[in-house]
Every structure is written in structure tokens, then in C-alpha cells.
ChimeraX commands (.cxc) that place a marker at each C-alpha (Angstrom):
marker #1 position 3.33,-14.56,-5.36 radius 0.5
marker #1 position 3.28,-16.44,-2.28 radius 0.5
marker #1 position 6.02,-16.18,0.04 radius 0.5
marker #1 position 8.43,-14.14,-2.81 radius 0.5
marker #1 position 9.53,-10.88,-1.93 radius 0.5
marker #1 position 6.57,-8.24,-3.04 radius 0.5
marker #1 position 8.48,-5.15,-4.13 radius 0.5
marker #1 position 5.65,-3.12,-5.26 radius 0.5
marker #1 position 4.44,-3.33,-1.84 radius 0.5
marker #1 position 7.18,-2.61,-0.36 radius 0.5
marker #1 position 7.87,0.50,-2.21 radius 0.5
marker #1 position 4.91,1.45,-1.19 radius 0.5
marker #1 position 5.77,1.43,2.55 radius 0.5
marker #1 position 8.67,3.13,1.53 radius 0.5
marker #1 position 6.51,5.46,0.14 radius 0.5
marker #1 position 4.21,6.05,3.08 radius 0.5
marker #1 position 7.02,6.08,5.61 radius 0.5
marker #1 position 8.73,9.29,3.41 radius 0.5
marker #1 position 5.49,10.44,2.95 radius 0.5
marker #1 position 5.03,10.83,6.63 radius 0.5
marker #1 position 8.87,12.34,7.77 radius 0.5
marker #1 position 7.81,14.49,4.68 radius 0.5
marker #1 position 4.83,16.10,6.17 radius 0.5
marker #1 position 6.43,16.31,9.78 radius 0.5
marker #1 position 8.65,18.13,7.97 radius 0.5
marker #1 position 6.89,20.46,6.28 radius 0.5
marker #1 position 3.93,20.84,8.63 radius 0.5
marker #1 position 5.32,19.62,12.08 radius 0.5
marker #1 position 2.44,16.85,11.83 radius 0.5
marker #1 position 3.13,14.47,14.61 radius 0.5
marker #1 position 0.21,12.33,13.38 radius 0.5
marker #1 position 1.45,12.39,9.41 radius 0.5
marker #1 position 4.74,11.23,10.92 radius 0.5
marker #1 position 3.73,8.24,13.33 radius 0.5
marker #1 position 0.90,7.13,10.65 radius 0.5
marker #1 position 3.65,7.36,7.98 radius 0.5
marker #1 position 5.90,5.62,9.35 radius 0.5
marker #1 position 3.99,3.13,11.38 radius 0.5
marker #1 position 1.66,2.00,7.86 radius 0.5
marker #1 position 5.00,2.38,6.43 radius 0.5
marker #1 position 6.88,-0.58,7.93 radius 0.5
marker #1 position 3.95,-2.66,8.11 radius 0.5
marker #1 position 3.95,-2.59,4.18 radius 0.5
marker #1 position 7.51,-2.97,3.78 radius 0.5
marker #1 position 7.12,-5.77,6.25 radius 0.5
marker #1 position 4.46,-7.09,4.38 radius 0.5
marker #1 position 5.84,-6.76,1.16 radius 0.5
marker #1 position 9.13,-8.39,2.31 radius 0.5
marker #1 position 7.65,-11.29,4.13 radius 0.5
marker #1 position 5.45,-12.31,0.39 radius 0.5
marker #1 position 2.46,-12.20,2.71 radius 0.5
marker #1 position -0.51,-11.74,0.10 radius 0.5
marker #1 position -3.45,-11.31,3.01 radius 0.5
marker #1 position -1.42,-9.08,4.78 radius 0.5
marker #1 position -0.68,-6.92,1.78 radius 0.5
marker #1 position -4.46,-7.27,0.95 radius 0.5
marker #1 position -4.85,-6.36,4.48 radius 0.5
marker #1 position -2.58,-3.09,4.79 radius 0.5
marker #1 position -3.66,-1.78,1.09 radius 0.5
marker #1 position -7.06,-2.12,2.20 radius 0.5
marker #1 position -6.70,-0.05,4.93 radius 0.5
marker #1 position -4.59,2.42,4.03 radius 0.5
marker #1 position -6.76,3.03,0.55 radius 0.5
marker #1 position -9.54,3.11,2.80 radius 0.5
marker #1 position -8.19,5.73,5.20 radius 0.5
marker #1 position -6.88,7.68,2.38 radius 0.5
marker #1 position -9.87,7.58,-0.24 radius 0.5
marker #1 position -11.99,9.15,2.71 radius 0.5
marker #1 position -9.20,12.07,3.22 radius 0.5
marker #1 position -8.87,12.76,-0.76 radius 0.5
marker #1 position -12.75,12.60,-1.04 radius 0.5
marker #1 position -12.77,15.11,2.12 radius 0.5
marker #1 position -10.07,17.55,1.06 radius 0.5
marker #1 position -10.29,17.41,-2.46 radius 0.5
marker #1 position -6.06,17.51,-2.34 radius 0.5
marker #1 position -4.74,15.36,-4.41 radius 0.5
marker #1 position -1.32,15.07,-2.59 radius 0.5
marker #1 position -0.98,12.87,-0.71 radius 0.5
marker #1 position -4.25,11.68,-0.02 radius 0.5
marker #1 position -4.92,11.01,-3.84 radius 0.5
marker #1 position -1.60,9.92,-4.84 radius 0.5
marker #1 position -2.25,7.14,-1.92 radius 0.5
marker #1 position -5.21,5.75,-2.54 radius 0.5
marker #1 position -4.06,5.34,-6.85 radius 0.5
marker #1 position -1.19,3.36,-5.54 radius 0.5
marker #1 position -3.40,1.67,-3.12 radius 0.5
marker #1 position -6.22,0.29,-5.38 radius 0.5
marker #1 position -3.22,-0.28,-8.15 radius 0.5
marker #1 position -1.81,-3.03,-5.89 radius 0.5
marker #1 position -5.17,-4.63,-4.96 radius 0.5
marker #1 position -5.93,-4.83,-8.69 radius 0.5
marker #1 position -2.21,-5.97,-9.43 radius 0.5
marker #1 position -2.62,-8.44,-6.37 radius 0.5
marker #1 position -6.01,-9.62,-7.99 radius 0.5
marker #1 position -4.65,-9.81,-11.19 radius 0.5
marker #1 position -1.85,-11.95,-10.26 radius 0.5
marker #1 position -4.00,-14.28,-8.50 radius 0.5
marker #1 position -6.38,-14.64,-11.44 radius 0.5
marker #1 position -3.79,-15.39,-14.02 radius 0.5
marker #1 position -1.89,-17.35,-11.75 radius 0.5
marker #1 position -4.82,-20.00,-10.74 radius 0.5
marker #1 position -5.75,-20.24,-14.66 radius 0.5
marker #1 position -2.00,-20.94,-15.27 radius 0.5
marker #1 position -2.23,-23.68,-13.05 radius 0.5
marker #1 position -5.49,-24.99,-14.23 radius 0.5
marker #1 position -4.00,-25.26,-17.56 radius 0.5
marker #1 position -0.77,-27.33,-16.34 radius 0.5
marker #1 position -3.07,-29.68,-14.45 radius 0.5
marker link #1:1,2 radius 0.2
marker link #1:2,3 radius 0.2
marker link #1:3,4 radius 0.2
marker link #1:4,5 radius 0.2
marker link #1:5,6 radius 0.2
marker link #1:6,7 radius 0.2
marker link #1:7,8 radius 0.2
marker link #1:8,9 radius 0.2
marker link #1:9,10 radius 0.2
marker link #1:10,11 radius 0.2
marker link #1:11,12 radius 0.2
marker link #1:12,13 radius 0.2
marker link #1:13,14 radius 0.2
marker link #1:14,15 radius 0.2
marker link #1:15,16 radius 0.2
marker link #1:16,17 radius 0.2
marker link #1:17,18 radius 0.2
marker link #1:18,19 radius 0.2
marker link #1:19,20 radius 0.2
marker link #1:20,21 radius 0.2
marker link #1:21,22 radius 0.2
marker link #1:22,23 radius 0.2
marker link #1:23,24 radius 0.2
marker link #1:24,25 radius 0.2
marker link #1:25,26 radius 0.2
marker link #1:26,27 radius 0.2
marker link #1:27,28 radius 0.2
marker link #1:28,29 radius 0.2
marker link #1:29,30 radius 0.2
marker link #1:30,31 radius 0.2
marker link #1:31,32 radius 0.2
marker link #1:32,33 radius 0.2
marker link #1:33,34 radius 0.2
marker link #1:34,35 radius 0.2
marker link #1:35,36 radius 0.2
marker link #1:36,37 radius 0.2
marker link #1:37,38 radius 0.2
marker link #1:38,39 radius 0.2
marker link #1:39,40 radius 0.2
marker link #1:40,41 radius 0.2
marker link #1:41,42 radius 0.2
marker link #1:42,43 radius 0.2
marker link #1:43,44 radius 0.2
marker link #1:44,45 radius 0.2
marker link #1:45,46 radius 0.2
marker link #1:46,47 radius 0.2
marker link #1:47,48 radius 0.2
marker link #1:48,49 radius 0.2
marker link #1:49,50 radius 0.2
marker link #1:50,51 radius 0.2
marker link #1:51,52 radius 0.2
marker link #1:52,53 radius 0.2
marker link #1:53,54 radius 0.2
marker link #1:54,55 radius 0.2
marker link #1:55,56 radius 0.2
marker link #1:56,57 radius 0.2
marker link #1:57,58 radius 0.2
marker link #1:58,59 radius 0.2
marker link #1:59,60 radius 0.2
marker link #1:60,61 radius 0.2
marker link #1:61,62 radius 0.2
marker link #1:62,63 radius 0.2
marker link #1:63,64 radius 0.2
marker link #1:64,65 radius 0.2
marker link #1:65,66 radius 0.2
marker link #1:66,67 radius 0.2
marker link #1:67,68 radius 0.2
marker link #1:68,69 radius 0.2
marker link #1:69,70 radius 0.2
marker link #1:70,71 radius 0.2
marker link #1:71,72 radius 0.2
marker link #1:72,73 radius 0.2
marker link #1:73,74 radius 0.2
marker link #1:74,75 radius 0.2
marker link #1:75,76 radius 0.2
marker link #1:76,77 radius 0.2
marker link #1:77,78 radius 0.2
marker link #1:78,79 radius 0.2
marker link #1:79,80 radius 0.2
marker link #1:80,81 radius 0.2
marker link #1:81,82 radius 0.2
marker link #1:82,83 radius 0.2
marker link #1:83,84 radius 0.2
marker link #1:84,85 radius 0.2
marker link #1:85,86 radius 0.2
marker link #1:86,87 radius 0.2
marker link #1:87,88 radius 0.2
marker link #1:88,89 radius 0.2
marker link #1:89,90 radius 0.2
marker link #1:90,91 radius 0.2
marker link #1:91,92 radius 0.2
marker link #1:92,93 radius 0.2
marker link #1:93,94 radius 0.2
marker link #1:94,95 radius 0.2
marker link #1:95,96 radius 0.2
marker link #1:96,97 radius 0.2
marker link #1:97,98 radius 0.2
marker link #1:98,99 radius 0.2
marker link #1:99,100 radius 0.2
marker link #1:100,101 radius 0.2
marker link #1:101,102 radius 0.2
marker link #1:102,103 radius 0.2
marker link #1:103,104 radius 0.2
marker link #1:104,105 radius 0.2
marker link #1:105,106 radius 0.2
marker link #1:106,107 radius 0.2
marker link #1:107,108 radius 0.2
view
């Protein structure tokens, strides 16, 4: 996974960034849209660049943010729908890594 293109990540700054424009839209939320679109490029940016930490990094964060607003509002969307696709690419991230260092093992 390092330094290849991470497309799951990516998407999910795609996501994010729609996700924001799409509750400006709605709800005239000047913070949905900034926070959208701002978490939104770093994880497209991320995902683009194959950076693993930072993917680690922005997933983190952006579960974290949105696991406290789903716990808070009990609203699945988008709060909920965030924080699934958040801890699904830390545990595909892990995942990779795992099978990936005993693939490697094995060669050696």
C-alpha cells in the first residue's frame, strides 16, 4: 500500500466533500460545508498521495469527530454513515498491513 494510489480513501474524501456542499445545501450550514470540504480534500489528498499515516491520520480524526456526533444525535446520517466508513478503512488499512508483513515474512 505504500505510495500506490488509495482509492477507498479517496472516495471517501469524495464522500465528505459532497457530504458537506450537501448539507450547505439543504441546511445553509456554513460549518457542514467548510468541514466537508476541507476533511474532504485532505482525504482525497491523502488517498492520492498512498500516504498510509496520513490516511491513518485523517480516518482517525474524522471517525473520531463523527462517532461523538452519531453517539450525540442518535442520527444516523451522516454522522453514522461516517464513522462505518471511517473505522472500515482503519480496519481495511490494518488488515492490509497485517497480511502484507506476513506475505513478506513468508518470501524471506
Amino acid at each position: 500500500m505504500k505510495n500506490e494510489v488509495d482509492i477507498f480513501t479517496a472516495g471517501l474524501g469524495v464522500v465528505t466533500g459532497l457530504g458537506g456542499i450537501l448539507g450547505y445545501v439543504k441546511a445553509k450550514s456554513v460549518p457542514s460545508l467548510v468541514a466537508g470540504l476541507s476533511f474532504g480534500a485532505l482525504l482525497v489528498g491523502a488517498g492520492v498521495a498512498g500516504s498510509q499515516i496520513a490516511c491513518i491520520a485523517m480516518s482517525t480524526i474524522l471517525g473520531s469527530m463523527m462517532t461523538k456526533k452519531f453517539i450525540s444525535s442518535k442520527k444516523f446520517m451522516p454522522a453514522g454513515l461516517l464513522t462505518v466508513l471511517c473505522v472500515s478503512n482503519l480496519v481495511r488499512i490494518a488488515l492490509f498491513a497485517y497480511f502484507s508483513s506476513r506475505h513478506e515474512a513468508k518470501v524471506e
